[in-house]
ZASETI-423004 format. One record per residue: residue in one letter; y, x, z of N, C-alpha, C in turn. Coordinates in steps of 0.2 Angstrom, whole numbers, plus 5000, padded with zeros to 4 digits. Example, Ala and Ser with C-alpha at 12.3 -4.5 7.8 and 13.67 -1.06 7.14 Angstrom:
residues 2
+--------+------+------+------+------+------+------+------+------+------+
! residu !   nY !   nX !   nZ !  caY !  caX !  caZ !   cY !   cX !   cZ !
+--------+------+------+------+------+------+------+------+------+------+
!      A ! 4972 ! 5066 ! 5039 ! 4978 ! 5062 ! 5039 ! 4984 ! 5066 ! 5039 !
!      S ! 4989 ! 5064 ! 5035 ! 4995 ! 5068 ! 5036 ! 5000 ! 5064 ! 5039 !
+--------+------+------+------+------+------+------+------+------+------+
end
This chain:
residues 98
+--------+------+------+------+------+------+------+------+------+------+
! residu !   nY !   nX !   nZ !  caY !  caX !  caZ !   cY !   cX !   cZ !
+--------+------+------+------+------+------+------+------+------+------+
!      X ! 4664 ! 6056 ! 5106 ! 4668 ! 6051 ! 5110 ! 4666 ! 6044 ! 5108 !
!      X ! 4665 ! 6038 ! 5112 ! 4663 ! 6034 ! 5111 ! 4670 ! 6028 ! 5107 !
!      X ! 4667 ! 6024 ! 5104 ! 4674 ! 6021 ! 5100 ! 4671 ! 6014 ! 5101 !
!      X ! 4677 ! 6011 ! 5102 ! 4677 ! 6003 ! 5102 ! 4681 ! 5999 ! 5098 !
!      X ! 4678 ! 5993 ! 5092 ! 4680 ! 5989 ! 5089 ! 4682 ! 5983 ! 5094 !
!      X ! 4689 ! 5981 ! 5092 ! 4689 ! 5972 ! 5096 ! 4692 ! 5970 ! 5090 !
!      X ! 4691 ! 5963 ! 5090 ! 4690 ! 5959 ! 5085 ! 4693 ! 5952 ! 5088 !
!      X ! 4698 ! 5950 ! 5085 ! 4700 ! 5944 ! 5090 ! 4701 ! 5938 ! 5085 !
!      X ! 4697 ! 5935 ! 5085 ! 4697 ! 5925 ! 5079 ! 4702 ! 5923 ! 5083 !
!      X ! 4707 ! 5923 ! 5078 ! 4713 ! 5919 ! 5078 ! 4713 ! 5911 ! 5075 !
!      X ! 4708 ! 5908 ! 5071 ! 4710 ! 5902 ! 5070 ! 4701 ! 5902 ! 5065 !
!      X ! 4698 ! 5899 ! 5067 ! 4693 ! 5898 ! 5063 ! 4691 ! 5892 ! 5059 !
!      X ! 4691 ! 5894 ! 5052 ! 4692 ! 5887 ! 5048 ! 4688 ! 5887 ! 5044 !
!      X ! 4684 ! 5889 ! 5045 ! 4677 ! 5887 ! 5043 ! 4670 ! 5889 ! 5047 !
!      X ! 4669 ! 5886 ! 5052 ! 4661 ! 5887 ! 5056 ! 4657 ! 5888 ! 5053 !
!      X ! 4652 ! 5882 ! 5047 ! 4648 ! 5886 ! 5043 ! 4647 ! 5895 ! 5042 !
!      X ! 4653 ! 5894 ! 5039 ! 4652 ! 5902 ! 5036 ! 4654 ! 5906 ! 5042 !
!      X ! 4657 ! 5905 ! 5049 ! 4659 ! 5909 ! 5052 ! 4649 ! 5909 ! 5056 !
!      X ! 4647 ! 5903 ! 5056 ! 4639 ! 5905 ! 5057 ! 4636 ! 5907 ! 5054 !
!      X ! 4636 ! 5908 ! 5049 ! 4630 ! 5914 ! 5043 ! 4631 ! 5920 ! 5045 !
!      X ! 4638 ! 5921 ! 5046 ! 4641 ! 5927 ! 5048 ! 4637 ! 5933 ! 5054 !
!      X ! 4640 ! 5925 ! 5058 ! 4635 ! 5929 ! 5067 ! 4629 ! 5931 ! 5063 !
!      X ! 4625 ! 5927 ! 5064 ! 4618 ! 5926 ! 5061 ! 4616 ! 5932 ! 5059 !
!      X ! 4620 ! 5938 ! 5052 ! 4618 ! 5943 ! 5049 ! 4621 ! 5949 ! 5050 !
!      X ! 4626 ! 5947 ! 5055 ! 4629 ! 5955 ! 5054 ! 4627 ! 5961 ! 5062 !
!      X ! 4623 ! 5956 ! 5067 ! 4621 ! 5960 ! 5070 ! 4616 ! 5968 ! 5069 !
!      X ! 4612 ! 5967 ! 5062 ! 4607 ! 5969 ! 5062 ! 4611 ! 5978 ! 5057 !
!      X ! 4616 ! 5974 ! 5052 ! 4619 ! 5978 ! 5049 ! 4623 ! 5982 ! 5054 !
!      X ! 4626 ! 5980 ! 5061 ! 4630 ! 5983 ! 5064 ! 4628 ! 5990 ! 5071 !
!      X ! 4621 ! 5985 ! 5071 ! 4616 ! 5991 ! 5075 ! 4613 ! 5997 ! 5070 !
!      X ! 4615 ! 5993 ! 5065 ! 4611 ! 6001 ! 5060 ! 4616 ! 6008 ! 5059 !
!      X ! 4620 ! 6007 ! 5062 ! 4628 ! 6012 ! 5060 ! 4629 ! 6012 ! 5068 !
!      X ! 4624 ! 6010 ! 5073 ! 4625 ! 6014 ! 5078 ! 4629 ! 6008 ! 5085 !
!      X ! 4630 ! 6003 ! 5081 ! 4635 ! 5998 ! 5084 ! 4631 ! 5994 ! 5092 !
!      X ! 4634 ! 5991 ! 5095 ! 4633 ! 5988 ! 5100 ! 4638 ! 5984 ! 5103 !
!      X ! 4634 ! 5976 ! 5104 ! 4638 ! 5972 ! 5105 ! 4639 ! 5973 ! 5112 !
!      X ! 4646 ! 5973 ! 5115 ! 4648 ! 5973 ! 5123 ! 4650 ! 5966 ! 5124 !
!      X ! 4653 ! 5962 ! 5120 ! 4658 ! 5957 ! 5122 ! 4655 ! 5952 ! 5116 !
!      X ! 4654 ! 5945 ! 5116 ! 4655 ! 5941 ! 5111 ! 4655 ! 5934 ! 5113 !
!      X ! 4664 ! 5935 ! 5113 ! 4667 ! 5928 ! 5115 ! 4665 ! 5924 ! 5122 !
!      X ! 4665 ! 5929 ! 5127 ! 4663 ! 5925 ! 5133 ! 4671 ! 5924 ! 5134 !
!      X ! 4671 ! 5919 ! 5139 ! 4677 ! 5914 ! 5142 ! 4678 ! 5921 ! 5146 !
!      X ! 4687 ! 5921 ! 5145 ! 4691 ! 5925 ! 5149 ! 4695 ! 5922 ! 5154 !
!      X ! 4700 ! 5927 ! 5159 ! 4704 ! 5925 ! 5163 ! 4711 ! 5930 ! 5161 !
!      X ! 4714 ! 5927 ! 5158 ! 4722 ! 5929 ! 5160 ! 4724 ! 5931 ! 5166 !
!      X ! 4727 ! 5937 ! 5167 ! 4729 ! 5940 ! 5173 ! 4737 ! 5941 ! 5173 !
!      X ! 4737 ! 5944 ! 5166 ! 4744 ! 5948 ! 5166 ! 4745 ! 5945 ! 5161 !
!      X ! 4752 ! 5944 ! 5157 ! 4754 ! 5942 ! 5151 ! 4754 ! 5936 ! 5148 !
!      X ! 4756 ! 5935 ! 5142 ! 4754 ! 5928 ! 5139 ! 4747 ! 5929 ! 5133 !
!      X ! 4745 ! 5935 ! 5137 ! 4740 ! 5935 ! 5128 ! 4736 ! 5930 ! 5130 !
!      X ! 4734 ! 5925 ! 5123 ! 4726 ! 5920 ! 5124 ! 4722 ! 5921 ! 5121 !
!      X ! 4719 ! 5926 ! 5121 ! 4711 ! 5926 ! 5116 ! 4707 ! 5922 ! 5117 !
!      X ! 4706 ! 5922 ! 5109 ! 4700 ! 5916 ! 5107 ! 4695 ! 5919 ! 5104 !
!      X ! 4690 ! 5919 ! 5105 ! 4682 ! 5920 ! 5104 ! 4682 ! 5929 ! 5101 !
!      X ! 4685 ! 5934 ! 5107 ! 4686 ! 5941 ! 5106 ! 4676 ! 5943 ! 5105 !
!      X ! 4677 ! 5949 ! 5101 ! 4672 ! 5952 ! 5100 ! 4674 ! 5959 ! 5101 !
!      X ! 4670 ! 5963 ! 5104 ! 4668 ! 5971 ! 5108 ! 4664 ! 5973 ! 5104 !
!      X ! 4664 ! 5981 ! 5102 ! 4657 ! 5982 ! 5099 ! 4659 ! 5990 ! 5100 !
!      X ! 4653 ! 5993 ! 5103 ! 4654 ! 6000 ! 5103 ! 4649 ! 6004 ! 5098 !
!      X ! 4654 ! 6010 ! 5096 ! 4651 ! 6013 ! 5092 ! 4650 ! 6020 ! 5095 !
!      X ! 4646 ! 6026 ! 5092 ! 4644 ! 6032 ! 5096 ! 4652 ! 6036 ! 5094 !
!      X ! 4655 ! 6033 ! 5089 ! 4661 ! 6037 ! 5087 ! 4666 ! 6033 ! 5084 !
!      X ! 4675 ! 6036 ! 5083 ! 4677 ! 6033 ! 5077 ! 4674 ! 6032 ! 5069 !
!      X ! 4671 ! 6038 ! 5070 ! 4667 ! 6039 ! 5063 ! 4664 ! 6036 ! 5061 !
!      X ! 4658 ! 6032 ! 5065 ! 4654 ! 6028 ! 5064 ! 4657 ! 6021 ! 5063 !
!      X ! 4661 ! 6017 ! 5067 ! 4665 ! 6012 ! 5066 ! 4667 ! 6013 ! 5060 !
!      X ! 4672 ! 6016 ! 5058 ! 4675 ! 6015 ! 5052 ! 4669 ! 6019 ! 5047 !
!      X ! 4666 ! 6020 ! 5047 ! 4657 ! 6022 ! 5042 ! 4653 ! 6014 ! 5039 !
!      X ! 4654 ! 6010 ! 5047 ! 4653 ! 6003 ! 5046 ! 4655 ! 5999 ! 5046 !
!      X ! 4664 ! 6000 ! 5046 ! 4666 ! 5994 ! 5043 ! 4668 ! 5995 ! 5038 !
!      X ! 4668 ! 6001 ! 5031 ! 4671 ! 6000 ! 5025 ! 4663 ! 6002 ! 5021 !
!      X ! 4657 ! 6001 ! 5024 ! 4652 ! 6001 ! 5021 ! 4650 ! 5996 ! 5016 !
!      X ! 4647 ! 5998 ! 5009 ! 4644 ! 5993 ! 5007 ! 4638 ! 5988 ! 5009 !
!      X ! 4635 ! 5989 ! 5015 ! 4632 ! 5986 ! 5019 ! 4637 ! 5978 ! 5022 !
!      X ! 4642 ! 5982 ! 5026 ! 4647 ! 5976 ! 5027 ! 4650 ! 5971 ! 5026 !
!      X ! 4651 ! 5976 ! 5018 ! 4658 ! 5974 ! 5012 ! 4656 ! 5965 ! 5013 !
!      X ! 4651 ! 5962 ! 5013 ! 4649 ! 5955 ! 5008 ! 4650 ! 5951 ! 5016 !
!      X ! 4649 ! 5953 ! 5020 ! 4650 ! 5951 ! 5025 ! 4657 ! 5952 ! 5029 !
!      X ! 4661 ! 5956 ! 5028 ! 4666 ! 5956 ! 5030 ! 4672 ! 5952 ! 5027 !
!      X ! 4671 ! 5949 ! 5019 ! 4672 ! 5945 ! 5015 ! 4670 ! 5940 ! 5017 !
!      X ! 4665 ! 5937 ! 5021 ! 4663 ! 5932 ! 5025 ! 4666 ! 5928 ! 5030 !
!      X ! 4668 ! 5932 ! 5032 ! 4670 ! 5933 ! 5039 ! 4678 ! 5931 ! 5036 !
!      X ! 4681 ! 5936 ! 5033 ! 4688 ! 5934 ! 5030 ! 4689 ! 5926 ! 5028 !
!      X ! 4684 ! 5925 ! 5023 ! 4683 ! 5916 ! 5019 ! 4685 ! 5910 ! 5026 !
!      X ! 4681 ! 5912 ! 5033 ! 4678 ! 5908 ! 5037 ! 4685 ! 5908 ! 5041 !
!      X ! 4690 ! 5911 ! 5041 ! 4697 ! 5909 ! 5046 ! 4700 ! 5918 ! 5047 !
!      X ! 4706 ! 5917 ! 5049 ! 4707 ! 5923 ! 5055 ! 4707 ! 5926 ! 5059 !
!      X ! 4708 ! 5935 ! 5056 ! 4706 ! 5939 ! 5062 ! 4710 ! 5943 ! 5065 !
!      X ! 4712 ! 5945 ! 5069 ! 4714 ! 5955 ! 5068 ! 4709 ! 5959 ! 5071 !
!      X ! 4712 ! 5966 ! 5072 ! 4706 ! 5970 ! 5072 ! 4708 ! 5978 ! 5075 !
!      X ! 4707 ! 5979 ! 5081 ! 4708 ! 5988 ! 5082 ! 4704 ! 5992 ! 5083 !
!      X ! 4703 ! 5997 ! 5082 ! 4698 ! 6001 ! 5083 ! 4702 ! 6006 ! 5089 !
!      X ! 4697 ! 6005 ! 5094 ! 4701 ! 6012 ! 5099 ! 4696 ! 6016 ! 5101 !
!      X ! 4697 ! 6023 ! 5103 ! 4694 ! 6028 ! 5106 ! 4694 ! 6028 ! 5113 !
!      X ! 4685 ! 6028 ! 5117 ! 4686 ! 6027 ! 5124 ! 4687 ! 6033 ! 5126 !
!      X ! 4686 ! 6035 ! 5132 ! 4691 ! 6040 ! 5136 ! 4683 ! 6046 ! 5134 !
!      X ! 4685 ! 6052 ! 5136 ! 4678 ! 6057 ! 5134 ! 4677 ! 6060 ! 5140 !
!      X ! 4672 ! 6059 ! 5142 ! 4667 ! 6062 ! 5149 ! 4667 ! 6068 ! 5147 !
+--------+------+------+------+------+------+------+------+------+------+
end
């Protein structure tokens, strides 16, 4: 069953580094299976007050994989990165199974 990361920048305080960041973590993210669906395109509000700011999607082939690469040593220096450069939250869900 296919598993989805969303990632939502709540306040970015540092660009630099939140750029290095894009920059290196595609390749490590594809290697554990990941695929970018979503990143930070302009949205529309239908329901509710939520505002996302500059949300990221990434599918994985599984929970496992997800959580495989995000607590990976691979990650870690990057994920660290990412933290430094503003913040985030972050859920992992499971898509529906065919």
């Amino acid at each position: 069953m296919s598993a989805y990361c969303l990632f939502q920048n709540l306040n970015i305080t540092n660009s630099a580094k939140m750029k290095e960041y894009a920059e290196k973590v595609k390749p490590i993210t594809e290697s554990f299976g990941g695929e970018y669906v979503v990143m930070s395109g302009s949205t529309e509000i239908k329901e509710g007050d939520w505002t996302p700011t500059l949300p990221v999607i990434i599918k994985f082939p599984s929970i496992d994989a997800a959580n495989e690469w995000y607590n990976s040593d691979e990650y870690a220096p990057l994920k660290a990165l990412r933290e430094s450069a503003g913040e985030f939250s972050a859920v992992f869900i499971n898509g529906v199974e065919k």
